[in-house]
Every structure is written in structure tokens, then in C-alpha cells.
C-alpha positions as CSV (number, residue, x, y, z in Angstrom):
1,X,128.3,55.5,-59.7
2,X,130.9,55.2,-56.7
3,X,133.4,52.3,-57.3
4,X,132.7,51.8,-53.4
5,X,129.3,51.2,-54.0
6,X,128.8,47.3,-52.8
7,X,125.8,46.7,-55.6
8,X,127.1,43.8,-57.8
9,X,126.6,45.0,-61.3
10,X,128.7,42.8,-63.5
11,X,127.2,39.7,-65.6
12,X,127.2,37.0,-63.1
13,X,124.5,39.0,-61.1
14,X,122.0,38.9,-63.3
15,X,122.6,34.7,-64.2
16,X,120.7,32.4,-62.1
17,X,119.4,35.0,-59.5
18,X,123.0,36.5,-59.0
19,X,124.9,33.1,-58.4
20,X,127.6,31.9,-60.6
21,X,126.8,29.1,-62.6
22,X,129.3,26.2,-62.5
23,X,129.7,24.0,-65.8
24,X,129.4,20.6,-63.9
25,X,129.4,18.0,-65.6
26,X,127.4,14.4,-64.1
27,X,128.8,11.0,-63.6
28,X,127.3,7.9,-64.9
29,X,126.2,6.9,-61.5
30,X,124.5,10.2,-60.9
31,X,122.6,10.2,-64.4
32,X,121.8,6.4,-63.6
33,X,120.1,7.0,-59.8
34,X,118.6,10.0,-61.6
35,X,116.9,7.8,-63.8
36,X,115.8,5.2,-61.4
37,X,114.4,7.9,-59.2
38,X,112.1,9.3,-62.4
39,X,111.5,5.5,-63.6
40,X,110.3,5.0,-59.6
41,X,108.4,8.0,-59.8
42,X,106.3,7.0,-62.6
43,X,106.1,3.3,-61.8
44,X,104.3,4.6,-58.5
45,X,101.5,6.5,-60.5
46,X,100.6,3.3,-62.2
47,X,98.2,1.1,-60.9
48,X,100.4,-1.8,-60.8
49,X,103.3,0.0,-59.6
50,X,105.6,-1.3,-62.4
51,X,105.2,-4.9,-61.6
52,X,105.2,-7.2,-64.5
53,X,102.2,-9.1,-65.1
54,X,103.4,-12.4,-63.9
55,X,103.6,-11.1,-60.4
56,X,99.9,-10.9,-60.3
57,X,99.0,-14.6,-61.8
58,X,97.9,-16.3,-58.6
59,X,98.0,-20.1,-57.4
60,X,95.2,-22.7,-58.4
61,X,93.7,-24.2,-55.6
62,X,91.1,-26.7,-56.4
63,X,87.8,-26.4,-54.7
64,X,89.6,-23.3,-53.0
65,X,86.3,-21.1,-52.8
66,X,87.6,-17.7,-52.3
67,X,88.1,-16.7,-55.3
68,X,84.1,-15.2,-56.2
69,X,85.0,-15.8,-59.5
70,X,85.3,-19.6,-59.3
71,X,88.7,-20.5,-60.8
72,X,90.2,-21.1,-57.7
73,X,93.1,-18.5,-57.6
74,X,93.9,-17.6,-54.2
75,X,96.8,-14.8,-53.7
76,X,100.4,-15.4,-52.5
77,X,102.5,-14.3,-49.8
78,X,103.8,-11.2,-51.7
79,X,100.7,-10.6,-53.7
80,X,98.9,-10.1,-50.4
81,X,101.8,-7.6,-48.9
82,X,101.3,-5.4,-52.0
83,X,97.4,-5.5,-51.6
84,X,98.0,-5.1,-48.0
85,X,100.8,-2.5,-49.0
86,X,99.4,-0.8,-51.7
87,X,95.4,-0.9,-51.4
88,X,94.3,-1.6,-47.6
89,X,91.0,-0.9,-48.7
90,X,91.0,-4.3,-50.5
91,X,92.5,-6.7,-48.2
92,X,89.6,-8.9,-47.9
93,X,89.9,-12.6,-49.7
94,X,87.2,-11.6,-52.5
95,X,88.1,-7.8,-53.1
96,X,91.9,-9.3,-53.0
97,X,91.7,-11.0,-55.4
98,X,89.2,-8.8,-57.8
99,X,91.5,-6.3,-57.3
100,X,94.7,-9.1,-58.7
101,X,92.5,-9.8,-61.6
102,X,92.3,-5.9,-62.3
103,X,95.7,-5.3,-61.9
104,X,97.3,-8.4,-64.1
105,X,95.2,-6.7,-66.8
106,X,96.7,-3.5,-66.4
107,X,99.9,-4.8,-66.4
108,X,99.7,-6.9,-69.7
109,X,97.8,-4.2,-71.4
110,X,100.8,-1.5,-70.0
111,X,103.2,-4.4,-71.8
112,X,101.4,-4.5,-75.0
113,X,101.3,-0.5,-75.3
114,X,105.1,-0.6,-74.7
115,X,106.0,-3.6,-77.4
116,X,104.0,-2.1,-79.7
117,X,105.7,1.8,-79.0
118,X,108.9,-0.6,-79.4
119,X,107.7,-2.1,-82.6
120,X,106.8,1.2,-83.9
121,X,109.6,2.9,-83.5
């Protein structure tokens, strides 16, 4: 083989599809975002995107009939953007506030399964 020949044959061709790899090494504040990004990531696949479960404890309105379950919990101001936000399909009073029920009870239940991984470990 011609030393003019222009084919890179060395080691550093056949690493990382013919690229040099550089040893670079993260900073605290890249490893942190990188972990807020994968903790978003899988806080949006839940059902309660990663709110705690005192987010979705609506107020008690007496004799407030919305609520088809008839304890006369009505959602707040930022309970309703995250229905509105979250699930459009379910922005009316009643399915609203279903769907807060639901969700509270995904959220303590996600809580318990991660105290008790806690515990467990």
C-alpha cells in the first residue's frame, strides 16, 4: 500500500465511526440538568405528571353541587389549568373533577410504592 494513499488506516478510524474520542469529563451542572431532563422525562409519562398528591386535594364547598360525587370538592385555579393543560378532554365540572379524584390516587399510591422501595432498601 502507497503511503500517498489518503485511506485512514490507523486505530482512531475504526473508534466511534472514524472520529477521535475525547475523554471529557462533565461538570456538576451538566450531570444535574441531565438529570432533571430524565426525571422530567419520566414525570411526563405518569399520569399525574410528578405532582404530589396534595396538589390534587380540592376545596370543600358546601352545598357546591358539582362535584357528582357529593362531597363538595370543586377544583382550583391551578388544578383546572392542568386538567385544561393536561387532559382537554376532561375539562367539564363533573369529568374535572372525576378525573382529580383519579389522579390524587395515583399520586399517593406512586408515593407509597416509592417509601416503601425507600424502606426496602
Amino acid at each position: 500500500m502507497d503511503e500517498d494513499d489518503n485511506a485512514p488506516f490507523g486505530f482512531d478510524h475504526f473508534v466511534a465511526g472514524g472520529k477521535k474520542q475525547k475523554n471529557k469529563k462533565k461538570t456538576q451542572e451538566e450531570l444535574k440538568a441531565e438529570k432533571d431532563k430524565a426525571d422530567a422525562e419520566a414525570n411526563a409519562k405518569l399520569t399525574f405528571k410528578g405532582k404530589p398528591s396534595e396538589f390534587f386535594v380540592m376545596d370543600y364547598v358546601p352545598g357546591d353541587a358539582r362535584d357528582p360525587t357529593g362531597q363538595f370538592r370543586v377544583p382550583n385555579t391551578a388544578q383546572s389549568v392542568f386538567i385544561f393543560t393536561n387532559y382537554p378532554t376532561e375539562s367539564q365540572a363533573d369529568k374535572m373533577i372525576l378525573k382529580l379524584y383519579s389522579l390524587y390516587q395515583d399520586a399517593v399510591n406512586h408515593e407509597q410504592a416509592e417509601k416503601r422501595a425507600k424502606e426496602a432498601y
